[in-house]
C-alpha positions, -999 to 999 in steps of 0.1 A, spaced: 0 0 0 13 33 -10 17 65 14 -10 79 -1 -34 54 1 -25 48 37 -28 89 45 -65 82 27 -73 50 48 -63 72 81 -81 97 74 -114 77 64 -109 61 98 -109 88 118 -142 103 96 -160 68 109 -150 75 144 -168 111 139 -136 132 144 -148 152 116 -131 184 124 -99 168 132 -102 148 94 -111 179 76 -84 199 90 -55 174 81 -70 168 46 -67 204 37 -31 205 49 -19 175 32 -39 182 1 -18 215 4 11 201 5 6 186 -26 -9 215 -45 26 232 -31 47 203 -50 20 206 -82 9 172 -76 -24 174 -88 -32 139 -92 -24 131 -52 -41 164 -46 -68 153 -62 -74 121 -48 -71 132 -13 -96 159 -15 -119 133 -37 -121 106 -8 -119 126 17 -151 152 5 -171 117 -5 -158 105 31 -175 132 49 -206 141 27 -218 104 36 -212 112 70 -235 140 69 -211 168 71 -220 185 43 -202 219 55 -168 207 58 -171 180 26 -186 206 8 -156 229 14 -129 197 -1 -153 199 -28 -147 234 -34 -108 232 -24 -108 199 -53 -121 229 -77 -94 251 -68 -67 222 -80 -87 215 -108 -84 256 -118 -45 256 -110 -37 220 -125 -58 233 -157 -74 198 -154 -103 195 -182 -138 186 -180 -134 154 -191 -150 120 -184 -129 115 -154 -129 146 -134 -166 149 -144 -172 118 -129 -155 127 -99 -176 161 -92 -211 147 -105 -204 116 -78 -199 146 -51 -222 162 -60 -251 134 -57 -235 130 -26 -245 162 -10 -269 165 22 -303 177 6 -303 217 12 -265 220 21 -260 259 12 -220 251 2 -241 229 -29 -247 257 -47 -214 276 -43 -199 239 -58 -223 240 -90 -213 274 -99 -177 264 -91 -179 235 -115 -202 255 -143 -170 280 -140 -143 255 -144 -160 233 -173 -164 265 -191 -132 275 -186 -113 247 -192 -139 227 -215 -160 232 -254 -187 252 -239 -184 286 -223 -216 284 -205 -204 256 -189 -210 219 -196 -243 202 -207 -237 173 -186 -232 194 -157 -261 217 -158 -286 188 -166 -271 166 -129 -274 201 -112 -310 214 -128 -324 177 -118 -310 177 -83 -328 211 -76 -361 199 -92 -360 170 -70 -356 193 -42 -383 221 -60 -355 245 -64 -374 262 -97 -356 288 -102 -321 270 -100 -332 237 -116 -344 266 -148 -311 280 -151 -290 248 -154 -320 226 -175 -320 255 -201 -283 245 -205 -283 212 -202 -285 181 -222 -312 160 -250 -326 145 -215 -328 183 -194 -366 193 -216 -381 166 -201 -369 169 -164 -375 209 -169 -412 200 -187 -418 176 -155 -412 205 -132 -432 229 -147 -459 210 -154 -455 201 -111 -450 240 -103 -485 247 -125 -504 220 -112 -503 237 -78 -517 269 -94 -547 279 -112 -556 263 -145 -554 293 -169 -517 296 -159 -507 271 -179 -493 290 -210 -471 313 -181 -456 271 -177 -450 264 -202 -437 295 -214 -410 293 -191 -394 268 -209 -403 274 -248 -390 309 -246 -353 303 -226 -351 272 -251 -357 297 -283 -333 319 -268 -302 299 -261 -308 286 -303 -321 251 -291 -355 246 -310 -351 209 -309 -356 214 -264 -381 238 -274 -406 213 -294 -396 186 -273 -408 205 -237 -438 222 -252 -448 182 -263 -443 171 -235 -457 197 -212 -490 199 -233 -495 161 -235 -497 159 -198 -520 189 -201 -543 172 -226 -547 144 -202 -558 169 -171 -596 163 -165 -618 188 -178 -591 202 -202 -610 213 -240 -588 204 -267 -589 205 -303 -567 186 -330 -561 205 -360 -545 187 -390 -532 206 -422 -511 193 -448 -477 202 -432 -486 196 -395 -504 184 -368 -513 212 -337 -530 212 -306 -556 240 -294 -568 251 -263 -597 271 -267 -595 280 -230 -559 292 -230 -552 312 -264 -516 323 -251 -508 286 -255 -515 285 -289 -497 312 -294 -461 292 -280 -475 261 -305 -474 290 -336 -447 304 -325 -423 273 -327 -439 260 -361 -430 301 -371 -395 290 -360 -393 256 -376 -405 275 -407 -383 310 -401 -413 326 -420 -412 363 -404 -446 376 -422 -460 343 -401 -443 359 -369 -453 394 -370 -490 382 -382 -488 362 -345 -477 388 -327 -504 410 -342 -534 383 -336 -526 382 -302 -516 414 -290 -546 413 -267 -535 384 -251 -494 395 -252 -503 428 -232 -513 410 -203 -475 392 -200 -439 403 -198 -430 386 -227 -418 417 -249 -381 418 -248 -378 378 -251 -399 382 -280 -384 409 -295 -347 387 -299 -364 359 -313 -373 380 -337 -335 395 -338 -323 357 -339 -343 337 -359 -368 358 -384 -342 391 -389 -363 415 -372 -339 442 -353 -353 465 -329 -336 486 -314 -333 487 -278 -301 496 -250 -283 475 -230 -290 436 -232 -322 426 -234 -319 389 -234 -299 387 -203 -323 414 -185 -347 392 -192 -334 359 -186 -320 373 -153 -357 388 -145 -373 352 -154 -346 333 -131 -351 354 -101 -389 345 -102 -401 374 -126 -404 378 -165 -422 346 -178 -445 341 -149 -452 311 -126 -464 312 -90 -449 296 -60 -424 267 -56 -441 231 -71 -462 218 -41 -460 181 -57 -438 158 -37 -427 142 -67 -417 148 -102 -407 115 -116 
């Protein structure tokens, strides 16, 4: 057995006997030590078993801080996001006590380093999607939004599950302020394929809700959904078959037919850089309306949507 394996063992040991403090200091000197010599790899896999170590324990503080520290080597080691040191922080971060507070400081920490060091400066896919699901288990909307929209093929039906949990626990005309909140972020960040996929999914467990009116509507092109009872709904449907199209005259004709409806939401500025993005339609505006709005709709404003998802489950 190598030293480092028996500095691991020891310190694992002494976790089991609950002198947590006592484990956590020494890790973070040793791990030190190593970072001093640029010895990433033993760095690495000290701060690794000892964070995993004490997050089962139910420490969550101080394995949450290893967590952070094991970012820190990762940043000065210029490790990359690949399928090893992802695997590493996705295991550690499954591992985290539910509502730990150093959890979300270690997503951001991770979303930073991946897009530092990795293909996608947003962070990586993988990433986001583990994060966004963990807070939708816990009915963390707003957080599980911001990573889902980033996330991967399987994130629009975790974030369409959510949703469709958060408006079940509000009224039933609500549903197009839903579903909106995961059509328009999709649209934004260029990924139409989410887009269609969440409103699908969303709408078929809509269709299913007792009491619901629905309409099938077949032309020669495509099949659509309408909800006599919720017009702004149809409006999302039209506006991703607008998309799919990029037919602007079919755009600014939607916009037009419901204007009514659109005056009673804030969903101006999101609209206007679809528009921009997809149909060639500039308006001008100051500052950065996308982020404005996408910051507006993650603290809880912008796209509506009441309070957190009463539903214990959303599986």
């Amino acid at each position: 057995m190598s030293k480092l394996e028996k500095t691991i063992q020891r310190q694992q040991q002494k976790i089991e006997e609950g002198q947590y403090y006592e484990a956590h200091q020494q890790l973070r000197v040793i791990a030190s030590r190593y970072v001093k010599q640029s010895n990433w790899a033993a760095a690495t896999d000290i701060l690794y078993s000892g964070a995993q170590s004490l997050l089962k324990a139910g420490q969550g503080g101080s394995g949450g801080d290893l967590c952070i520290f094991l970012l820190e080597v990762f940043t000065k080691g210029e490790i990359r996001p690949d399928a090893e040191s992802k695997g590493k922080l996705l295991s550690l971060l499954r591992a985290f006590p539910r509502n730990e507070p150093t959890r979300k400081k270690f997503v951001g920490g991770m979303v930073s380093w991946s897009g530092r060091f990795g293909e996608y400066p947003s962070g990586d896919p993988e990433i986001h999607h583990v994060a966004g699901s963990l807070f939708a288990e816990d009915l963390e909307p707003y957080d599980a939004e911001r990573h889902l929209i980033l996330g991967t093929k399987s994130s629009a039906e975790t974030l369409a599950q959510l949703e469709y949990a958060w408006y079940e626990s509000d009224d039933s005309h609500t549903a197009p302020l839903y579903a909106a909140r995961g059509v328009l972020p999709y649209l934004l960040a260029g990924n139409l394929r989410a887009a269609n996929k969440f409103f699908l999914i969303f709408t078929s467990q809509l269709s299913s809700k007792a009491g619901m009116s629905v309409q099938e509507v077949s032309t020669a092109s495509s099949d659509l959904r309408v909800y006599p009872s919720l017009p702004l709904l149809n409006f999302l449907g039209l506006l991703l078959l607008a998309v799919q199209r990029g037919e602007a005259a079919l755009f600014r004709q939607l916009k037009s037919h419901y204007s009514g409806n659109l005056a009673e939401v804030q969903w101006g500025d999101a609209l206007d850089r679809i528009g921009e993005m997809y149909f060639g339609i500039r308006v001008p505006r100051q500052g950065n309306p996308m982020m404005d709005m996408l910051g507006s709709m993650f603290m809880g404003g912008g796209l509506g949507g009441g309070q957190k998802p009463a539903t214990p489950g959303l599986d």
